[in-house]
C-alpha positions as CSV (number, residue, x, y, z in Angstrom):
1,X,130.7,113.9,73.9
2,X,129.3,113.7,77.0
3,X,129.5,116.3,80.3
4,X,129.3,114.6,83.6
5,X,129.0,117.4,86.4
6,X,131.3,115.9,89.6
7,X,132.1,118.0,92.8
8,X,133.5,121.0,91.4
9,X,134.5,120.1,88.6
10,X,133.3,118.9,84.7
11,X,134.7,115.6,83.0
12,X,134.8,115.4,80.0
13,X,133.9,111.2,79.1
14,X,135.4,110.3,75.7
15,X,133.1,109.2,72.7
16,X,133.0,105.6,73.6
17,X,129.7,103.5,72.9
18,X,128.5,102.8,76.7
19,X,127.9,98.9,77.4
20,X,126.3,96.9,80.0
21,X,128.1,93.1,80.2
22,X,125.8,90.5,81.8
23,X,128.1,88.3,84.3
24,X,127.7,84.7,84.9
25,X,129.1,83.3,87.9
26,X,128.9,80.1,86.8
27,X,128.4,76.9,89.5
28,X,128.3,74.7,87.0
29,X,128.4,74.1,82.7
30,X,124.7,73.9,82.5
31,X,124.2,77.3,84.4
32,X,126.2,79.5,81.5
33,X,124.3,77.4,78.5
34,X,121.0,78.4,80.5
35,X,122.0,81.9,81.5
36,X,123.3,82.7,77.2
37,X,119.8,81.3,75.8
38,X,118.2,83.9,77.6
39,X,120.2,86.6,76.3
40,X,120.4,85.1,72.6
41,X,120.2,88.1,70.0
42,X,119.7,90.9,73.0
43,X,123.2,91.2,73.6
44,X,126.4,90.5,72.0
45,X,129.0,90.2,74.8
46,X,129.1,87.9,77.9
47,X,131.7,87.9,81.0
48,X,132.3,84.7,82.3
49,X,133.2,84.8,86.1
50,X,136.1,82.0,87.2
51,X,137.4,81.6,90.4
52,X,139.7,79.7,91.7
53,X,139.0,78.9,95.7
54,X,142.6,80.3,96.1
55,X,143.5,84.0,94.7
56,X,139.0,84.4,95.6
57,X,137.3,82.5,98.0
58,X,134.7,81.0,96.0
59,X,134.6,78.3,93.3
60,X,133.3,78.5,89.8
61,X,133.5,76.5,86.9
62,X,135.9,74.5,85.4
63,X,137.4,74.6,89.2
64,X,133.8,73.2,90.6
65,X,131.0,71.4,88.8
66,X,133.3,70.7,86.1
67,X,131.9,67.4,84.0
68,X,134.3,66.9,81.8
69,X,133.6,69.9,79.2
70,X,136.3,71.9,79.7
71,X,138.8,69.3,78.7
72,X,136.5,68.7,75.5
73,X,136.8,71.8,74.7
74,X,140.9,71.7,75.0
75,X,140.7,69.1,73.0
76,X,137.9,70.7,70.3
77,X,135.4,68.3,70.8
78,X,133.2,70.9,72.3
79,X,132.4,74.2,71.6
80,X,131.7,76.9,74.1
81,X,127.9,77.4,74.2
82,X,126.1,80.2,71.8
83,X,130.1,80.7,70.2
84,X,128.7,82.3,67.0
85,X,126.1,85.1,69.5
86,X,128.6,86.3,72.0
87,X,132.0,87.9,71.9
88,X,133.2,85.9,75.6
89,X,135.4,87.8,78.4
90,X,136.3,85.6,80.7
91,X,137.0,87.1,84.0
92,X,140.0,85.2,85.6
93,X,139.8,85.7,89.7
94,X,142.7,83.0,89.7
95,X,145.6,83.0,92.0
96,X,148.4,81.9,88.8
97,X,146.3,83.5,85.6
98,X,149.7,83.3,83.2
99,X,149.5,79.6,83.9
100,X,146.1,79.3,82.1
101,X,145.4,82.1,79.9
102,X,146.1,79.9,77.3
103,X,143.4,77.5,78.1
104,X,140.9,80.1,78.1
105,X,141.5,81.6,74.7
106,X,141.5,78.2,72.9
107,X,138.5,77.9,74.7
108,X,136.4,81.1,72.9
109,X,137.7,84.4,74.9
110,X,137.9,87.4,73.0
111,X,138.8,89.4,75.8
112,X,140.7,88.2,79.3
113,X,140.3,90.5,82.8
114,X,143.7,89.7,84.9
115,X,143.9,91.0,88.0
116,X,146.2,93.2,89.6
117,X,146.7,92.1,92.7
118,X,147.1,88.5,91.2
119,X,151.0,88.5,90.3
120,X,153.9,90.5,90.5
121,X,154.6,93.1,88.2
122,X,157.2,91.3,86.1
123,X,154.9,88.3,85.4
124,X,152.1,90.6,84.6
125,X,154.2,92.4,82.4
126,X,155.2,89.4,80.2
127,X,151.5,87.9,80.2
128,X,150.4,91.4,78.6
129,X,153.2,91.5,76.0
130,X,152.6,87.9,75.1
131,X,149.0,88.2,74.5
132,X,148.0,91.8,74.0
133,X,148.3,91.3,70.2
134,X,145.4,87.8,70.4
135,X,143.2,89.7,72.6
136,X,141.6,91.9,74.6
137,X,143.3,92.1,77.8
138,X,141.2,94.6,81.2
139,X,143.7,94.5,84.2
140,X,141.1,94.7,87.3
141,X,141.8,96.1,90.9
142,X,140.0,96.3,94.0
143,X,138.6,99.1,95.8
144,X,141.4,98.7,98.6
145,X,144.4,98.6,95.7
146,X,145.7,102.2,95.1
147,X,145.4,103.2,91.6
148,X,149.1,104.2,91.2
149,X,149.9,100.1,90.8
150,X,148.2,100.7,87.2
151,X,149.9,102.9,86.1
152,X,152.6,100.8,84.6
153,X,150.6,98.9,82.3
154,X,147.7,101.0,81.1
155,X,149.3,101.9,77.6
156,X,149.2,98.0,77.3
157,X,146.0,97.1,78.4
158,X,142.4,97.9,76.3
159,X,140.8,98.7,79.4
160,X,140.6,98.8,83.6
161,X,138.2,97.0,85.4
162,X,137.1,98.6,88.9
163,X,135.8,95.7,91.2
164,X,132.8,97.2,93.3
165,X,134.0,96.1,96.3
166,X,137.0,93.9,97.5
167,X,134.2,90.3,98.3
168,X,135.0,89.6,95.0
169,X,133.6,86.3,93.0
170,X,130.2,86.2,94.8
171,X,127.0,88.1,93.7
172,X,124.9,90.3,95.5
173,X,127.3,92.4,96.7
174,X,127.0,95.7,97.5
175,X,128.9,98.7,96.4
176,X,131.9,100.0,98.1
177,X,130.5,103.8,97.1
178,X,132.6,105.8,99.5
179,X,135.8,104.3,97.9
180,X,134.9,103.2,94.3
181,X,133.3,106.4,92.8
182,X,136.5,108.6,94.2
183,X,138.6,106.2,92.3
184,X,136.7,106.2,89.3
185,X,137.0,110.1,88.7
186,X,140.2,110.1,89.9
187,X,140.9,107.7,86.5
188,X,138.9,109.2,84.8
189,X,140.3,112.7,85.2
190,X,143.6,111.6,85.0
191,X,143.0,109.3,81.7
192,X,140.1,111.2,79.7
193,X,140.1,107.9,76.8
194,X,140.0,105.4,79.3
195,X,137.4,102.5,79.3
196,X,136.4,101.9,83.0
197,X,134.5,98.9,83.4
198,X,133.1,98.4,87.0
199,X,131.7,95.0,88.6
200,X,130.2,94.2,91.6
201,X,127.7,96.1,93.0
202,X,126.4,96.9,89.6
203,X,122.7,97.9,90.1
204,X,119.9,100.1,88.2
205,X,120.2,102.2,91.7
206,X,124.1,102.8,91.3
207,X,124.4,102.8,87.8
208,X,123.5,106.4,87.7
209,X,126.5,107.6,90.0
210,X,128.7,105.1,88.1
211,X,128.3,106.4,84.9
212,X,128.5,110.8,86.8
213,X,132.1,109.1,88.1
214,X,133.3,108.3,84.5
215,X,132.5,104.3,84.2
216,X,131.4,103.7,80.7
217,X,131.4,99.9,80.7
218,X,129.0,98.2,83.8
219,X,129.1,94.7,84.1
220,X,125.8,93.2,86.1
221,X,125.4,89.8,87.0
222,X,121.9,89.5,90.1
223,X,120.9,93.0,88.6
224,X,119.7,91.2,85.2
225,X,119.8,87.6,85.7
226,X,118.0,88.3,89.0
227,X,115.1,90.3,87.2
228,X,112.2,88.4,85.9
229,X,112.6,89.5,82.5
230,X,116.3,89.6,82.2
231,X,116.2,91.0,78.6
232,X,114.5,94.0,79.7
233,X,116.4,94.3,82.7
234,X,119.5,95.0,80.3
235,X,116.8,97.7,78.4
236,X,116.5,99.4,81.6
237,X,120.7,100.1,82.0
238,X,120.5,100.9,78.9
239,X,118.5,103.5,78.7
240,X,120.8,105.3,81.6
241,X,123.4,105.7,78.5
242,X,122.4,109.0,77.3
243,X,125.2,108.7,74.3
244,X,123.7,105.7,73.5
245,X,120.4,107.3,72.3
């Protein structure tokens, strides 16, 4: 168990293994296959990024630079690159997620991130009970979404992911500090077993004051893939998980 010492108070951050989940934003197929050969045998899960040019403002694949694969993987023809190395989240930044979910877990997902502010309450509810039992299912927010909207659903979900700051489904950006570490402890205080997962803004610089909040899962896309040596680049978070050692 781990003591993380916060204004005033201790928290108390449960005996989970810490991870650090390389993101690919991906422009195009070719950019995921090249991204996952560099991390073969260094890591064993990857979040895909996808975005739909409507609920975010930017396009990923399958909605740009799509070639055909995704419907070859639909139809089985294909298989998702590296299948047998990674366990795949794939991170759905898309304005009607219950309306392809499915496609996305025939496709390889192990675990799916839904976001909050994506659909009303009722729909999320029924996407959650209808899958929660074939996945893994993270329900992200954004720094400006008030924490209270989770509270429905977080005995349903395996874990929250906190969104770095509210440009979400580009790279680069910074961290939304003044509001994202507050809301961090306040989960983490209030929900001691909690997995908090936090993206955007991810870097070896705000990692440390991520992990003091309460995060225990960091997901990094320019921070690794950005790095020269992206391998060691995922050594380096790493070895800011003192439970780890």
């Amino acid at each position: 168990m781990l003591f993380y010492l916060l204004p005033s108070t201790f928290y108390l951050l449960p005996s989970i293994f810490m991870h650090i989940i390389p993101a690919i934003l991906p422009k195009d197929f070719s950019e995921i296959t090249a991204k996952l050969k560099l991390l073969r045998g260094a890591v064993d899960a990857a979040q895909i990024d996808i975005a739909d040019g409507k609920f975010a403002p930017n396009k990923t694949w399958p909605y740009a630079g799509d070639r055909g694969e995704f419907a070859l993987m639909l139809k089985e023809r294909e298989g998702f690159p590296f299948w047998k190395d990674f366990d795949f989240e794939f991170d759905l930044m898309v304005s009607k997620p219950q309306e392809v979910i499915s496609d996305f877990v025939r496709v390889g997902a192990s675990r799916v991130i839904v976001h909050i502010e994506s659909m009303e309450p009722n729909a999320l509810s029924d996407l959650i009970k209808e899958w929660k039992h074939s996945i893994d299912i993270g329900l992200a927010l954004k720094p400006s979404t008030p924490t209270a909207t989770l509270e429905t659903f977080l005995h349903e979900v395996v874990f929250v992911q906190c969104m770095g700051n509210d440009k979400i489904s580009f790279q680069g950006v910074a961290l939304d500090e003044p509001v994202v570490l507050p809301k961090i402890a306040h989960l983490r205080k209030k929900y001691p077993e909690l997995t908090i997962s936090v993206d955007i803004g991810v870097t070896l610089e705000t990692a440390p004051r991520l992990i003091e909040a309460g995060a225990n899962r960091l997901v990094a896309g320019s921070a690794i893939f950005g790095d020269a040596n992206p391998v060691e680049a995922i050594r380096r978070f790493e070895a800011l998980f003192p439970q780890n050692h």
